[in-house]
C-alpha positions as CSV (number, residue, x, y, z in Angstrom):
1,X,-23.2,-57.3,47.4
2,X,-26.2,-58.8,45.8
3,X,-25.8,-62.9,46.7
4,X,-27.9,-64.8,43.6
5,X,-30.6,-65.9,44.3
6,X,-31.4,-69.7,45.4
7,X,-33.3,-71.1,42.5
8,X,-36.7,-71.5,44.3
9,X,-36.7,-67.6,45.2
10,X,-39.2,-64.8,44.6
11,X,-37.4,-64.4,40.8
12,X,-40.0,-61.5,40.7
13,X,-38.8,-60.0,43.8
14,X,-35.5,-60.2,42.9
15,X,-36.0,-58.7,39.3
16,X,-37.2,-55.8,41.3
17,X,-34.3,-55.0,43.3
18,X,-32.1,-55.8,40.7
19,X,-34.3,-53.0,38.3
20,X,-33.7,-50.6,41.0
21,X,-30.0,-50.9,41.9
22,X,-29.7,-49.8,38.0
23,X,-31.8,-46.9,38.4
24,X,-30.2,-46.0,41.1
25,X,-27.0,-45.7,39.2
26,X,-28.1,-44.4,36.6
27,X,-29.7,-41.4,38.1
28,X,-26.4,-40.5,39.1
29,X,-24.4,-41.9,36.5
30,X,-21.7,-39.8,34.6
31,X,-21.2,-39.4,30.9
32,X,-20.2,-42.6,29.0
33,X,-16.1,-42.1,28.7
34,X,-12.9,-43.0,29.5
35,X,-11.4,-41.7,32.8
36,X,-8.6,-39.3,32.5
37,X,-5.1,-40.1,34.1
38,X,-5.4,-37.5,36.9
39,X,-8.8,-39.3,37.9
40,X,-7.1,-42.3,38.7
41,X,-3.6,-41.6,39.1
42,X,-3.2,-43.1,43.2
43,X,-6.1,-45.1,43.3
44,X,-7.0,-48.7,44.0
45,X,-8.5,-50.4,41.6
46,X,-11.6,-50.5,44.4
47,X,-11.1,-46.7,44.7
48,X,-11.7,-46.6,41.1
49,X,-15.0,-49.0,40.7
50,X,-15.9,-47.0,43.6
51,X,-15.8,-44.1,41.8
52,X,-17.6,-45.4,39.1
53,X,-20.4,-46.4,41.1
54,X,-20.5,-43.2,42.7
55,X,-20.6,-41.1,39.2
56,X,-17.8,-39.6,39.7
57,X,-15.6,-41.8,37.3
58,X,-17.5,-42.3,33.3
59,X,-19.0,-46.0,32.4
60,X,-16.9,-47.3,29.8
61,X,-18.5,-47.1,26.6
62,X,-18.9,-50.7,26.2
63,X,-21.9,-50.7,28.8
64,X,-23.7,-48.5,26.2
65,X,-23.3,-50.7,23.0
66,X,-23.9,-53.9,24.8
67,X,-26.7,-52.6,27.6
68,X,-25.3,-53.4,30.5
69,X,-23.9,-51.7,33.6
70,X,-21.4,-52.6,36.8
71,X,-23.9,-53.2,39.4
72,X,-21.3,-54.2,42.6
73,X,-17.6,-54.0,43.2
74,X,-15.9,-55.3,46.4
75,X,-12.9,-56.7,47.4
76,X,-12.3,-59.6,45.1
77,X,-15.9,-59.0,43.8
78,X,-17.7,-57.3,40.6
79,X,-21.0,-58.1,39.0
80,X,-22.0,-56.7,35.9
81,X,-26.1,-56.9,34.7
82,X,-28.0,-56.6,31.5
83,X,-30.8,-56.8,29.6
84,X,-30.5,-59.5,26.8
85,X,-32.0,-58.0,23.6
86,X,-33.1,-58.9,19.8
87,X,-30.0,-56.7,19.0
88,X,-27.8,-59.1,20.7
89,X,-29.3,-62.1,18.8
90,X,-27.2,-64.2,16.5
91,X,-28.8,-65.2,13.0
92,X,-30.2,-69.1,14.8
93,X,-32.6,-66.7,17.2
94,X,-31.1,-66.0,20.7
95,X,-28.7,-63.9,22.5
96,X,-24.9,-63.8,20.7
97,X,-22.4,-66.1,23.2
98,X,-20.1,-63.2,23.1
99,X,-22.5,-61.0,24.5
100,X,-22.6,-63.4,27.6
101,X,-18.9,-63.5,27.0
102,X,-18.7,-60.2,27.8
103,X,-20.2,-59.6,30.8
104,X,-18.3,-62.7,32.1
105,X,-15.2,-61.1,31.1
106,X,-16.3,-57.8,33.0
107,X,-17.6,-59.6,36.0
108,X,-14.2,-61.8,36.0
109,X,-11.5,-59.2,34.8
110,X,-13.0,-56.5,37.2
111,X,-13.1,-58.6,40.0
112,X,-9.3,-58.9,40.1
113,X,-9.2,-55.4,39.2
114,X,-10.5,-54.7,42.6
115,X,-7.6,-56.1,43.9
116,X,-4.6,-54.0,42.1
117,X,-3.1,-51.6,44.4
118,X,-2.4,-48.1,43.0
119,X,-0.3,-48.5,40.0
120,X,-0.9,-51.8,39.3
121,X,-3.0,-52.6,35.6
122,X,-3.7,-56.2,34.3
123,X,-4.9,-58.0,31.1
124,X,-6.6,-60.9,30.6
125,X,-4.3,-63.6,29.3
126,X,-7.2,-66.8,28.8
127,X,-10.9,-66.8,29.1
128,X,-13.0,-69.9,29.3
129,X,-16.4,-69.6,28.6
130,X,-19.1,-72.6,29.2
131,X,-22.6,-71.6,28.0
132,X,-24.6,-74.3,30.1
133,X,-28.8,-72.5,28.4
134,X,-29.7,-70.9,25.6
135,X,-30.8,-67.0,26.7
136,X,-33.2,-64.7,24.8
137,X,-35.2,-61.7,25.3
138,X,-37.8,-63.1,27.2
139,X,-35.0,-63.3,30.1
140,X,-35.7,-59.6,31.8
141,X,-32.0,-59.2,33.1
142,X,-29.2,-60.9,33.7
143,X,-26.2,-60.5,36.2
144,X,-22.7,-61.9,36.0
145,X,-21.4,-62.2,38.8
146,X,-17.7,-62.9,39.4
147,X,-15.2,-63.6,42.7
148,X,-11.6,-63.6,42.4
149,X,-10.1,-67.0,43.3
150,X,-6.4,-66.2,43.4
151,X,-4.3,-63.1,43.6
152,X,-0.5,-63.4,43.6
153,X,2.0,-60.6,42.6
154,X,2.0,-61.7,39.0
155,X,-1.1,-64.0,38.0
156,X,-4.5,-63.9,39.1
157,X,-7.8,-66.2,38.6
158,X,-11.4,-65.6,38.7
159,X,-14.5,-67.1,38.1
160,X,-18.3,-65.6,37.4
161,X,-21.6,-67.2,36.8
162,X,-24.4,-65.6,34.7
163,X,-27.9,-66.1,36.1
164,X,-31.2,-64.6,35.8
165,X,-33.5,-63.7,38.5
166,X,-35.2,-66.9,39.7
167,X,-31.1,-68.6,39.6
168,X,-30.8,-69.7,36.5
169,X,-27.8,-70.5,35.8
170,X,-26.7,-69.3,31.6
171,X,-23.3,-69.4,31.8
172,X,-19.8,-69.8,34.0
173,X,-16.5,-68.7,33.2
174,X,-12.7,-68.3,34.7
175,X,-10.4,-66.2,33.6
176,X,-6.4,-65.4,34.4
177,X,-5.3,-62.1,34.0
178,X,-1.5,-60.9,34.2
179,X,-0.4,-58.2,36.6
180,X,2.1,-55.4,36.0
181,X,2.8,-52.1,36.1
182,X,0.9,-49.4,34.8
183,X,2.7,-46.7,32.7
């Protein structure tokens, strides 16, 4: 998993590797879609992100729309990046706080979903969102970046940061999702 980075590093470097992670995916990235039930019928939620990073499972169509893509998923971890664009700006001139929202909601919501066993779904019941800097397009990517803090059988929290490439920090958020079972 891609640590961010510490605010005096190579933000050029890291731009770099960040650029190639999502060519990497999506040279081998399946249609945009939803997954059918026999695709993830018995997996993990980790099984599924898996599968997603793989190719073998479809980005949701969100990532389209909204340009961005799931970058990392690990136990308890899932970051999200994406490129802020004029079409995401909001009518005073920057980037639309609900397209930040939304890749903290990703980062945050797919982090926990990581953690569901097979069978298991969840929804997120609050999000809090602090913008902390204005974004625009002159940012080249962002990543959201978000660690579960708590998993119990019902409940669970998270939190993820949005940062750019030299660690600057946009945006934070937590979020608590309710667990059940999938039908």
């Amino acid at each position: 998993m891609d640590k961010p980075p510490a605010p005096n590093a190579d933000a050029e470097q890291t731009l770099q590797r960040w650029r190639a992670r999502e060519s990497e995916l999506a040279a081998r990235s399946a249609p945009v879609g939803l997954a059918r039930p026999d695709q993830v019928t018995g997996k993990s939620g980790l099984q599924v992100f898996q599968a997603m990073l793989a190719g073998e499972l479809p980005r949701a169509p969100i990532t389209t729309t909204l340009q961005f893509w799931l970058v990392e998923a690990g136990h308890g971890h899932a970051e999200f990046q994406g490129t802020p664009a004029f079409e995401h700006y909001n009518p005073l001139g920057g980037v639309h706080g609900g397209w930040m929202a939304t890749l903290l909601d990703s980062c945050v919501g797919c982090a926990v979903h990581t953690l569901l066993p097979p069978g298991k779904a969840y929804t997120t019941l609050e999000l809090k969102v602090n913008f902390v800097k204005g974004l625009t397009d002159r940012v080249p990517l962002v990543r959201a970046i978000g660690d579960v803090i708590h998993s119990g059988s019902r409940v669970a929290t998270a939190e993820g940061r949005l940062v750019g490439p030299d660690g600057t920090l946009y945006a934070h958020a937590t979020t608590t999702c309710l667990i059940f079972d999938a039908r």
